[in-house]
C-alpha positions as CSV (number, residue, x, y, z in Angstrom):
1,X,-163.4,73.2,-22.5
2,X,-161.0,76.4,-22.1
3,X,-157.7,76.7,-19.9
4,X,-157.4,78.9,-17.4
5,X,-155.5,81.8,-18.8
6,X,-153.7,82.7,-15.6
7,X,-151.1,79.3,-15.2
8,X,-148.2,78.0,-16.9
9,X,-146.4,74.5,-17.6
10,X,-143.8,74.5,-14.7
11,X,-140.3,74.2,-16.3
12,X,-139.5,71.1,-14.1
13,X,-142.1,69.1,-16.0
14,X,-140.5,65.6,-17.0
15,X,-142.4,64.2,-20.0
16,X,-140.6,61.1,-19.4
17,X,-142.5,58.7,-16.6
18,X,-141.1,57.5,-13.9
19,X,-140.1,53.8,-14.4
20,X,-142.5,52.7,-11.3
21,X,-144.7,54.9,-9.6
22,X,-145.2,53.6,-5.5
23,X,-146.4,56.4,-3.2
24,X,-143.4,58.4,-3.3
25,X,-143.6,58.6,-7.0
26,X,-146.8,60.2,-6.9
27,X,-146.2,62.5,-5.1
28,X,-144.0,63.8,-7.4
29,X,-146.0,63.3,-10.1
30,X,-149.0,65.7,-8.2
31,X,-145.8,68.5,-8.7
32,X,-146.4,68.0,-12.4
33,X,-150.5,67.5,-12.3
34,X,-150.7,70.4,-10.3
35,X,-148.4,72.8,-12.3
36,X,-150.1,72.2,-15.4
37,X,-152.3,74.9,-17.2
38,X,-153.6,73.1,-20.1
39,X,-156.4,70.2,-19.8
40,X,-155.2,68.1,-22.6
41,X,-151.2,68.0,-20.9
42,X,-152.9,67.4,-17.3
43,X,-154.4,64.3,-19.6
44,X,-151.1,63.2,-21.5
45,X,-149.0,63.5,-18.4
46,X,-151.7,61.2,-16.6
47,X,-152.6,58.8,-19.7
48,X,-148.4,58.3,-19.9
49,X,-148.1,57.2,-15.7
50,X,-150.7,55.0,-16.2
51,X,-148.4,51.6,-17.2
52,X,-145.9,53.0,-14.4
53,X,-148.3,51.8,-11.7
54,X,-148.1,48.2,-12.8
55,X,-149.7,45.9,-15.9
56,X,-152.4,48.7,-16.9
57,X,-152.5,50.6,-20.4
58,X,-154.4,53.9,-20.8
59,X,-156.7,53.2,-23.8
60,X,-158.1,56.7,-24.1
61,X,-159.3,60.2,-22.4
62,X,-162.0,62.2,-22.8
63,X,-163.1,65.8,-21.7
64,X,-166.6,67.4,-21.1
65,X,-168.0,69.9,-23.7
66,X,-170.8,71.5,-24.3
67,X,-171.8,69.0,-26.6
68,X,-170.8,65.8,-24.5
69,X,-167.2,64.6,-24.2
70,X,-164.6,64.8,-26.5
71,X,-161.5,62.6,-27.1
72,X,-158.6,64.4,-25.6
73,X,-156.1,64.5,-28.4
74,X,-152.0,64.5,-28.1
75,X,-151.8,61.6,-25.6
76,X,-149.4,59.8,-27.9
77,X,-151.2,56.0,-26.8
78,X,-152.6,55.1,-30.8
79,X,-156.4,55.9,-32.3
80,X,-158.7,54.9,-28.9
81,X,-160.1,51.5,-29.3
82,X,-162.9,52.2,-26.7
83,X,-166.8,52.4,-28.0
84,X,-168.0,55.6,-27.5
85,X,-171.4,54.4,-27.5
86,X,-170.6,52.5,-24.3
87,X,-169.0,55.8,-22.8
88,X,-172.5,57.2,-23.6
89,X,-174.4,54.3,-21.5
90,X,-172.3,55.2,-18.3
91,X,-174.1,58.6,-17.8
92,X,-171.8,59.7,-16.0
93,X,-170.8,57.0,-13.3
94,X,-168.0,54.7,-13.2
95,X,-167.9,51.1,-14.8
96,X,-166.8,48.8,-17.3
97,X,-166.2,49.3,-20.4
98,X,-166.1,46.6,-23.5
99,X,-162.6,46.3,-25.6
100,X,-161.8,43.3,-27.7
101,X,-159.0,41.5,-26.2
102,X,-158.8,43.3,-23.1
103,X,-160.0,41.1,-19.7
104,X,-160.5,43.8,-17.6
105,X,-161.3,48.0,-18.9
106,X,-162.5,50.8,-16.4
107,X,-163.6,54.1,-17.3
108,X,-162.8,56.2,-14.1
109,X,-164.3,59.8,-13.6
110,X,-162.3,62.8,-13.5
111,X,-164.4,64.8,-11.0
112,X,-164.4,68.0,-9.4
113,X,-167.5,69.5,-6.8
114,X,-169.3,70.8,-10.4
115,X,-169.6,68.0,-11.4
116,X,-168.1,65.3,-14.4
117,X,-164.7,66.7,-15.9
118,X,-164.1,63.6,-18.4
119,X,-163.1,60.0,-18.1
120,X,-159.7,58.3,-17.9
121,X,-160.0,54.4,-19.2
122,X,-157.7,51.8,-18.3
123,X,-157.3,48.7,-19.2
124,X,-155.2,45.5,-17.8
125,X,-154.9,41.8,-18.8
126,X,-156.6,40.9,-14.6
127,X,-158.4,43.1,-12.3
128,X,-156.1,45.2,-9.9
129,X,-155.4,43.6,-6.5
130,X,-156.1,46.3,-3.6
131,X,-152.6,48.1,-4.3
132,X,-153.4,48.5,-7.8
133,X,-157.0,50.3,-6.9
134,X,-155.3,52.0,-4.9
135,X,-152.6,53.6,-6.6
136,X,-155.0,54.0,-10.0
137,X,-157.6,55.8,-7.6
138,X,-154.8,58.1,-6.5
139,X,-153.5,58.9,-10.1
140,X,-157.1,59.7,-11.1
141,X,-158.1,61.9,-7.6
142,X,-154.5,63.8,-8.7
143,X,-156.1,64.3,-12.8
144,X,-159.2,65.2,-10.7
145,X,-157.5,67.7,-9.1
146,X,-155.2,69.3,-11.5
147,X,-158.1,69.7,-14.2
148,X,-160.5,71.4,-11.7
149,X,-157.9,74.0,-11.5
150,X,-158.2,75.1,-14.8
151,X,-162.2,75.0,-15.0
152,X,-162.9,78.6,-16.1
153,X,-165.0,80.2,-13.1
154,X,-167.7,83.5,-13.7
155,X,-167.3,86.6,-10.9
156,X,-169.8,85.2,-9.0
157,X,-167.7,82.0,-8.2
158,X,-164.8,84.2,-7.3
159,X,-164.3,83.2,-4.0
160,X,-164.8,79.3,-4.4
161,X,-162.1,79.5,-6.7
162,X,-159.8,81.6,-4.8
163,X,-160.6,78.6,-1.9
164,X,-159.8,76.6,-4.7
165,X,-156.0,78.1,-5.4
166,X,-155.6,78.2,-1.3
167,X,-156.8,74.5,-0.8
168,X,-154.0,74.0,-4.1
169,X,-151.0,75.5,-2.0
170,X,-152.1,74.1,1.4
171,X,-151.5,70.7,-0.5
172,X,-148.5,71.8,-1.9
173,X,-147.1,72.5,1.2
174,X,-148.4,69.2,2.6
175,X,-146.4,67.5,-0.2
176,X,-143.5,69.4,0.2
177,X,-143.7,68.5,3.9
178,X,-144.5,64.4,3.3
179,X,-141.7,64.9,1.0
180,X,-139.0,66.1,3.0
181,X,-140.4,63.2,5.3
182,X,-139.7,60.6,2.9
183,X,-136.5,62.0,1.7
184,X,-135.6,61.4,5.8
185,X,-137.0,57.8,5.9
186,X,-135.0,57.1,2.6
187,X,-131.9,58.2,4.3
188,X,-132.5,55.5,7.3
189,X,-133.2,53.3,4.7
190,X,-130.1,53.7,2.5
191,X,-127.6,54.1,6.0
192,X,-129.0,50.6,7.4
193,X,-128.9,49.0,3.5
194,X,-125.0,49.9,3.8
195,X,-125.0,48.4,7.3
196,X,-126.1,45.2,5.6
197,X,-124.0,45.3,2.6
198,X,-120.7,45.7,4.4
199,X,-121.9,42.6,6.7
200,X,-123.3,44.1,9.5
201,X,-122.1,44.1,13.0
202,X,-123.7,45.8,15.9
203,X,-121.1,48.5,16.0
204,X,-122.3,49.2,12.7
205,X,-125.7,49.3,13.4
206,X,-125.2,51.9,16.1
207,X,-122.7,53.9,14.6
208,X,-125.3,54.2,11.7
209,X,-127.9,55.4,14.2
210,X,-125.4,57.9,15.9
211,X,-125.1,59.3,12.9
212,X,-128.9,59.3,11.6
213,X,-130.0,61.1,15.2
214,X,-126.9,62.6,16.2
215,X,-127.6,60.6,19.4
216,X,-125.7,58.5,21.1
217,X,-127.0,55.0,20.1
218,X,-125.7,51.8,22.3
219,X,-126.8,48.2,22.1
220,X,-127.0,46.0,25.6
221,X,-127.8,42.1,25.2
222,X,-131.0,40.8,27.6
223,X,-129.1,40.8,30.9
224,X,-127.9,44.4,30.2
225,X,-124.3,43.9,29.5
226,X,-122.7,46.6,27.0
227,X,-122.1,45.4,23.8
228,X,-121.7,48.4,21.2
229,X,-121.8,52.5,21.6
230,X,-121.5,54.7,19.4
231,X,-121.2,58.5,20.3
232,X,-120.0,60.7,23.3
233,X,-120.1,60.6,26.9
234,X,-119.8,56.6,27.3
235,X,-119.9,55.2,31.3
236,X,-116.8,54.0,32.4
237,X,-117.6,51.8,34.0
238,X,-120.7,50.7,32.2
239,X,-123.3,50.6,35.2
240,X,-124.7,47.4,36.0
241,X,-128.9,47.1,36.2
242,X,-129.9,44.1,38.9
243,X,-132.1,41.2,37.6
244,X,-135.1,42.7,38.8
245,X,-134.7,46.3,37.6
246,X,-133.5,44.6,34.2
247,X,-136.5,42.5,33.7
248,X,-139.0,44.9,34.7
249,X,-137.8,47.5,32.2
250,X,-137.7,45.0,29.5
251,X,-141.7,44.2,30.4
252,X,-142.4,48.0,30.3
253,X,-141.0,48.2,26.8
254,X,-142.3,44.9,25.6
255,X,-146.0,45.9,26.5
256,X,-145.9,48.7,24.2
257,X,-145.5,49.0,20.1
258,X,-142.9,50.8,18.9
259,X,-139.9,52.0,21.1
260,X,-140.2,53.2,24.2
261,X,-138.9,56.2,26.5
262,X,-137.5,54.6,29.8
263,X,-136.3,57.3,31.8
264,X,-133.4,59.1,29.5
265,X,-133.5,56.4,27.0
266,X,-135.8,55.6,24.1
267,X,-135.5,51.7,23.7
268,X,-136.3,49.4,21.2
269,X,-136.3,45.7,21.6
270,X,-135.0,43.1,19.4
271,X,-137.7,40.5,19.5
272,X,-138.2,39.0,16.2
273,X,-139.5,35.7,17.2
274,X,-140.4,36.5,20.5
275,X,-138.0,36.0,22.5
276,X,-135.7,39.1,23.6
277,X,-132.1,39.0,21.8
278,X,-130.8,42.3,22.5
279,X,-131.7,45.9,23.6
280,X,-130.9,49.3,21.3
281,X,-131.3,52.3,22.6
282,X,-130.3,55.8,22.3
283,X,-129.4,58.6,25.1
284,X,-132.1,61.3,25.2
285,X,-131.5,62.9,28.5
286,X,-133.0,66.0,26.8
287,X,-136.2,64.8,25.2
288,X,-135.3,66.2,21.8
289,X,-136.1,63.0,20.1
290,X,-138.5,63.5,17.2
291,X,-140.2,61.2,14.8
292,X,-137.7,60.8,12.7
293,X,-135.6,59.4,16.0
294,X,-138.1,57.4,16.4
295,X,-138.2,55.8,12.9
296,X,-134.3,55.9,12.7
297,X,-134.7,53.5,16.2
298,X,-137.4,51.2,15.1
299,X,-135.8,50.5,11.9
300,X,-131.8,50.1,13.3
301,X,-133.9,47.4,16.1
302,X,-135.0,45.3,12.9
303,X,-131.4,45.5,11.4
304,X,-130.5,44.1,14.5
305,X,-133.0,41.9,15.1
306,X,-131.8,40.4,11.5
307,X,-128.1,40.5,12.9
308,X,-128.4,38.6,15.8
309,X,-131.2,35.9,14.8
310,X,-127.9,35.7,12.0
311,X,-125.6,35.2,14.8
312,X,-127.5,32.6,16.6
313,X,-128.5,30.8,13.8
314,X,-124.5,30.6,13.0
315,X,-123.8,30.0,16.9
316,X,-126.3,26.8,16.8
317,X,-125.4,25.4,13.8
318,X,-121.4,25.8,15.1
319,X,-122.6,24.4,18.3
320,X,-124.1,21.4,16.3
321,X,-121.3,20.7,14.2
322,X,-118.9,20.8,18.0
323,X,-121.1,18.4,19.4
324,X,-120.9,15.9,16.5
325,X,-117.2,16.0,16.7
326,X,-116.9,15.6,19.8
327,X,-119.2,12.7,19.9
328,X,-117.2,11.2,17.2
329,X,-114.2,11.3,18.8
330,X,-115.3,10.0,21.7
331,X,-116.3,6.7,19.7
332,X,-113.2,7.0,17.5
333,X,-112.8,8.6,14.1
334,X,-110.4,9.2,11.3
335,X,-107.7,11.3,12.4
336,X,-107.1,13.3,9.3
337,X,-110.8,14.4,9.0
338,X,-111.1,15.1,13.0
339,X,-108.2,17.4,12.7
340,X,-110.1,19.0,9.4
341,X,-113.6,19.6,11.1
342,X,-111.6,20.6,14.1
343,X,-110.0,23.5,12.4
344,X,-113.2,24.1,10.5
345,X,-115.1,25.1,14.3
346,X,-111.8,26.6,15.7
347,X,-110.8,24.1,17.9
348,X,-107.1,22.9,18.3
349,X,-106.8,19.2,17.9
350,X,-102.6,19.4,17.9
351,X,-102.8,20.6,21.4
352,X,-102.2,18.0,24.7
353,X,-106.2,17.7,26.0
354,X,-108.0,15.7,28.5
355,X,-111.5,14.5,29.4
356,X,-113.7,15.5,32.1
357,X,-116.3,14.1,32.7
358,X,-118.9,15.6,35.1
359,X,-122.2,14.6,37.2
360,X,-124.4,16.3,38.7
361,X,-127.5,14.1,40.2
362,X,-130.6,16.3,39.5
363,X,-129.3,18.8,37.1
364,X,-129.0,16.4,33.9
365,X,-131.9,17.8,32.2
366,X,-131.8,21.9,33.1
367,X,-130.2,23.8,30.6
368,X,-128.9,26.1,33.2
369,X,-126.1,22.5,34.1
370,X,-125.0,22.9,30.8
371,X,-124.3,26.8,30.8
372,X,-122.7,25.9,34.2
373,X,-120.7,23.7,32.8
374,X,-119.5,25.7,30.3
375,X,-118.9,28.7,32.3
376,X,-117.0,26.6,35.1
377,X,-114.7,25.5,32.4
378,X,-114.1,28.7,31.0
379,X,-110.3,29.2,30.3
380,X,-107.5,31.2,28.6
381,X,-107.4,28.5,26.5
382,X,-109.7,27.3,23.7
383,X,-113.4,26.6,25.1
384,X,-114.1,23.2,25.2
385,X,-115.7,21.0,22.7
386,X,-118.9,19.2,25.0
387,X,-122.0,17.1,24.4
388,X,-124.3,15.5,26.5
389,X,-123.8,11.3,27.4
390,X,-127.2,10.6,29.2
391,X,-127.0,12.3,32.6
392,X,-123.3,13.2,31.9
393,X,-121.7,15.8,30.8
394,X,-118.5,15.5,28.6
395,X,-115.7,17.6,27.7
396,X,-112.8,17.6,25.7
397,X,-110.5,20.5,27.2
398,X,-106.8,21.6,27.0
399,X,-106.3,22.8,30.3
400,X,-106.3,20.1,33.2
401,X,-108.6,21.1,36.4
402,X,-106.6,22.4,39.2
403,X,-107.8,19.9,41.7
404,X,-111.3,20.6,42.9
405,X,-111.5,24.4,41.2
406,X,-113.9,23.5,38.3
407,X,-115.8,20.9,41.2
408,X,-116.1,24.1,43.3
409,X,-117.2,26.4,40.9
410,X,-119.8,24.3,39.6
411,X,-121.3,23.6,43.0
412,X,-121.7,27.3,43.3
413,X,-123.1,28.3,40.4
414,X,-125.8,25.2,40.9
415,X,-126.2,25.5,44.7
416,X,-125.5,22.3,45.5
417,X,-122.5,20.0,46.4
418,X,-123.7,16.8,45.0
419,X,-121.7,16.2,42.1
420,X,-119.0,14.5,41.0
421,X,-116.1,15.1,38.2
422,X,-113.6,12.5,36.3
423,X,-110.7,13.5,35.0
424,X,-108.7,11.6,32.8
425,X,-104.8,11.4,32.0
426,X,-103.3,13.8,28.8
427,X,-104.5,12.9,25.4
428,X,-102.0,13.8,22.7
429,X,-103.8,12.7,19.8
430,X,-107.6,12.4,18.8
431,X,-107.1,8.4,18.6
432,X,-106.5,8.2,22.0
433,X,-109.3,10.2,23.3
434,X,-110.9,7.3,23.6
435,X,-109.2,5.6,26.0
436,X,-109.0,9.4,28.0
437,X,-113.0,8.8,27.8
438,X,-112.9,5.4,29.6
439,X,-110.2,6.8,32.0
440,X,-112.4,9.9,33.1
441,X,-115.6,7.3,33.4
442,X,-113.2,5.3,35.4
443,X,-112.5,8.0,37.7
444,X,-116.1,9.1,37.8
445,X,-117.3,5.9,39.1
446,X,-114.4,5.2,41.6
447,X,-115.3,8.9,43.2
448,X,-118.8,8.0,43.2
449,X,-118.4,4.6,45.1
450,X,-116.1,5.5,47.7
451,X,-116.7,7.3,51.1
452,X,-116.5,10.7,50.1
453,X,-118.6,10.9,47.1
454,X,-118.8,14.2,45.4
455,X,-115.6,16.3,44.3
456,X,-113.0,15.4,41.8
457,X,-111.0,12.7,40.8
458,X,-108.2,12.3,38.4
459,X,-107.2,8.9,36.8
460,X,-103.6,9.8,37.1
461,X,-104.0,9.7,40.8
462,X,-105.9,6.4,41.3
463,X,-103.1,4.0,41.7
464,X,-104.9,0.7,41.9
465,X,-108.6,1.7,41.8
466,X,-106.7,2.1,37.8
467,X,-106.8,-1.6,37.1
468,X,-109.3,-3.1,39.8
469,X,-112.4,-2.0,37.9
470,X,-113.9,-4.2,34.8
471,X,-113.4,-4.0,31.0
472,X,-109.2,-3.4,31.7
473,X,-106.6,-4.4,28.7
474,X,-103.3,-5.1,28.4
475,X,-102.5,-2.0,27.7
476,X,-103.8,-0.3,30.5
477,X,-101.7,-2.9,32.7
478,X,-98.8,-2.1,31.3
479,X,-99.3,1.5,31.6
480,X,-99.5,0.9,35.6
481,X,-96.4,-1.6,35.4
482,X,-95.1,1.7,33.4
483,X,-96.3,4.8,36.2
484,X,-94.6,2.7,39.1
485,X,-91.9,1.1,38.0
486,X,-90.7,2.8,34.4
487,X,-87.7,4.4,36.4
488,X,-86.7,1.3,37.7
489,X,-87.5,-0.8,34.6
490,X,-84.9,1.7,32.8
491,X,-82.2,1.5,35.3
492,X,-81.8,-2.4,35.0
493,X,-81.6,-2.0,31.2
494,X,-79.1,0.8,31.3
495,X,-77.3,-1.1,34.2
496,X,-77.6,-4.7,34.4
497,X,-79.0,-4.9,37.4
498,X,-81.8,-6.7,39.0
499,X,-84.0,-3.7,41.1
500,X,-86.9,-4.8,39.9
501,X,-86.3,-8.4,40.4
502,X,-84.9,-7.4,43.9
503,X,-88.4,-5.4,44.7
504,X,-90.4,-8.1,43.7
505,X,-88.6,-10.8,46.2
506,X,-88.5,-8.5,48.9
507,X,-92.2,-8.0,48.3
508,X,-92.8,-11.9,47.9
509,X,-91.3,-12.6,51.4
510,X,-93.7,-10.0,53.1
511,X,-90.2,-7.3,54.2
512,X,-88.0,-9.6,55.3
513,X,-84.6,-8.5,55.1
514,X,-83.1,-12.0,55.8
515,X,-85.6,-14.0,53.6
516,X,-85.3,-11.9,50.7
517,X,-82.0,-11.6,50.9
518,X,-81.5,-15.6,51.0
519,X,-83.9,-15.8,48.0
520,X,-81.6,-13.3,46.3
521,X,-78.7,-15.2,47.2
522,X,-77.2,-11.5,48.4
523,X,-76.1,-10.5,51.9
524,X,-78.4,-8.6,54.1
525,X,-76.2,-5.3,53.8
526,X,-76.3,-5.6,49.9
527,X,-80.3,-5.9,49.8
528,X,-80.2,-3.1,51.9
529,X,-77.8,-0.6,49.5
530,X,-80.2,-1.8,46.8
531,X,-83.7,-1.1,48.2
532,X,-81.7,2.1,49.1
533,X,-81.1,2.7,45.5
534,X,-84.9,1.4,44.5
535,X,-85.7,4.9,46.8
536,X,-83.5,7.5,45.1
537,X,-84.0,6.1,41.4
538,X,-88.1,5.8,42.0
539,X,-88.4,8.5,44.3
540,X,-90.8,6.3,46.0
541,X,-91.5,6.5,50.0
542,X,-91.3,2.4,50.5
543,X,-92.9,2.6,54.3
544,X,-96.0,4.2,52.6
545,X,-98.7,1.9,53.0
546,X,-100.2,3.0,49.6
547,X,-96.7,3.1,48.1
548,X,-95.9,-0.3,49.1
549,X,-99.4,-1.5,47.6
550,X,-99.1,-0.1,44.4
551,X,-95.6,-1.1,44.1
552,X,-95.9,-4.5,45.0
553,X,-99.1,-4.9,42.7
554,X,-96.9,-3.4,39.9
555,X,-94.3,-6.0,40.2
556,X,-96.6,-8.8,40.4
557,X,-98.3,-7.9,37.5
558,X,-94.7,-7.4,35.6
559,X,-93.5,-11.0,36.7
560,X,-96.8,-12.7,36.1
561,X,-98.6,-11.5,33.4
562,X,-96.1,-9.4,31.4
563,X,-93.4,-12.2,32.2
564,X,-90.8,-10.3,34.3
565,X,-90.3,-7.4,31.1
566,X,-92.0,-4.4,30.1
567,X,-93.8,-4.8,26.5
């Protein structure tokens, strides 16, 4: 069948194909289909796309004559293998076709509204899947296409074709148009790709966006705090949305697909399980945003959808790997490795710490104690390291509680007073956090059986209660001998003296000046000058009734069980 005399092979004809054709790539390809003037090149170029779509090989082409169909010639694929005596049996519908070797072979028509234009057969190892169909459909609507352009027409057709050439450049046009389109959704795709291949970030992310919309672009997390913007005019200060308003625009975007235009804002949530993990949003106070804002904002939300799922996924698995240290220091653990996993989670393990230990009757369950907890024991310093011990919480902290300012806090932020907090003495190592463990329990429980039972109480201040309570070792004996009479312990041994001895009788014989003083074998005035002394080296209020207690506790327990000497 003739060309039509009128077109020419556009110059920007590749004979090269594409390495894959997806959509995109066949819409270029149409340029080339479309631009074509001669029947048997509309073929070739078709015939040589065809393995570009995916596991398919063009076995052959054919073109109506007068006669039939004739093998189109110059399509540089071999001698066809197909029967034309099957080609024959089609009469002129689709359908398979029989090749040896070949699983699956289609002859598809190449039609136009006049009827059969040839056939384009195909052959592929499996039948297509739906994409497959669909893109070999296209190719073959494109061939379609291009070859009823250069069907010869009579005067009396004149004005279908010139329809013809006008429904030709409306389509041109539409490509150009999808084109530009795609070349705009490439460029979001390539600016978030660079986003993820320098790491990420949510500043990133929105400077990224900025720049795609020439909007400014601002991320908020789900109670509305600020956490990124990118572009001008930025509040200062960053206005704060109540719970209410804050949850009921969140609903309002979550209802609907896609983002959503919330007053001067078009918002995107970052929900990809679910559960809301951030807001992005950009500033449209003057409703220019177009669909290309719109795809620039959906597709920055996923990038950030993937960045913070990243970051929690990071935060839990940090949060697990605190816990277990924790935990194991608690029961005891090599000291080389703690410091190790320490540094590996950011925590400080050289530092002076103590433990807290906190209560709350109640709350043990609720998530919400543990965020309290957390939050009440916020510091300068390094957050704490805390896990969960049955209804307890426990912490290993540097910074010591200032007196009931973590008790107070907590009772705020869970509305009631009931609690109650343990505090132990420093810990200066991890092998003794241990022991700083038993010592906060120990407070704990002496808090919560005496009269006033919520608040906080530190081991360091419990005087007796220290070594009245069960499960007490030496050690923890001599460390009370040690609080109350160290000063005076060290003064005899720097002095030869006897203060200590001299406490102890004085002690023994109830205050009295005259009977201690014979069972010293001293005069009364010398007793006196040393109980003096025993004030200014202890710094120790002797007519204290819990003074006196403690003290005369602590020098029983140095003459009877640690023998009248320190260990």
């Amino acid at each position: 069948m003739a060309s039509h005399p009128s077109r020419t092979l556009s110059p920007h004809v590749s004979d090269r194909p594409l390495a894959a054709l997806d959509p995109h790539g066949l819409l270029v390809l149409s340029h080339a289909l479309l631009n074509c003037a001669e029947q048997n090149e509309i073929v070739r170029l078709a015939m040589q796309h065809v393995s570009a779509l995916g596991p398919y090989h063009a076995e052959a082409a054919y073109l109506a004559t007068d006669d039939g169909f004739s093998h189109a010639p110059g399509h540089g694929v071999g001698a066809p293998t197909v029967d034309d005596t099957g080609m024959k049996e089609l009469g002129e519908a689709d359908g398979s076709v029989s090749i040896p070797g070949r699983s699956w072979t289609w002859a598809f028509g190449l039609r136009e509204a006049g009827g059969l234009l040839g056939y384009l057969v195909v052959s592929s190892h499996s039948e297509p899947d739906e994409q497959g169909h669909f893109l070999l459909s296209t190719l073959v609507e494109l061939t379609s296409a291009a070859l009823s352009l250069t069907v010869p027409h009579d005067a009396t057709s004149a004005g279908e074709l010139s329809r013809l050439r006008t429904e030709r450049d409306t389509a041109l046009r539409k490509l150009d148009t999808v084109r530009s389109e795609l070349h705009r959704q490439k460029a979001v795709h390539e600016a978030l790709a660079r986003v993820a291949a320098r790491g990420g970030g949510e500043d990133a992310i929105t400077q990224a966006l900025h720049e795609l919309t020439g909007l400014s672009a601002l991320i908020e997390d789900r109670f509305g705090n600020l956490k990124s913007w990118a572009g001008p005019d930025r509040p200062d200060p960053y206005p704060v949305r109540s719970t209410t308003s804050q949850e009921e625009m969140l609903g309002q975007v979550a209802r609907k697909e896609g983002p959503v235009r919330v007053k001067d804002r078009l918002i995107a949530l970052a929900r990809p399980r679910g559960d809301v993990l951030g807001v992005l949003a950009v500033e449209d106070p003057e409703a220019t945003a177009d669909e290309h804002t719109v795809f620039a904002l959906d597709h920055a939300q996923r990038a950030l959808a993937q960045e913070l799922v990243h970051m929690r996924e990071l935060a839990e698995v940090e949060l697990r790997l605190r816990r277990q240290l924790i935990d194991d220091l608690l029961e005891g653990t090599d000291e080389t490795s703690a410091y190790a996993r320490a540094e590996a989670v950011g925590h400080d393990l050289q530092r002076t710490h103590y433990v807290i230990v906190v209560h709350w009757p109640g709350n043990a369950a609720a998530s919400s104690f543990t965020r309290a907890v957390e939050q009440a024991t916020a510091t300068t310093a390094t957050r704490p390291l805390i896990t969960r011990r049955g209804d307890r919480m426990v912490l290993l902290t540097e910074a010591r509680p200032d007196d009931d300012a973590v008790y107070a806090a907590l009772a705020r932020e869970l509305g009631t007073p009931g609690g109650a907090i343990g505090v132990s003495t420093r810990c200066d190592s991890p092998d003794g956090v241990p022991r700083c463990y038993k010592e906060a329990l120990r407070a704990l429980e002496v808090r919560q059986n005496s009269l006033q039972r919520s608040g906080t109480t530190f081991f360091d201040e419990l005087g007796l209660y220290r070594i009245l309570g069960p499960g007490n070792d030496l050690r923890e004996l001599e460390g009370f001998v040690r609080e109350w009479l160290g000063q005076l312990i060290d003064y005899d041994a720097g002095h030869d003296t006897e203060l200590v001895e001299t406490l102890s009788r004085y002690f023994d014989c109830g205050g009295n000046y005259d009977d201690a003083a014979a069972m010293l074998t001293v005069h009364r005035s010398t007793l006196r000058y040393r109980l003096q002394r025993i004030r200014e080296i202890s710094d120790r209020d002797l007519a204290d009734v819990d003074t006196r207690l403690n003290l005369q506790v602590a020098t029983r327990v140095w003459k009877i069980i640690l023998g009248g000497r320190e260990r």
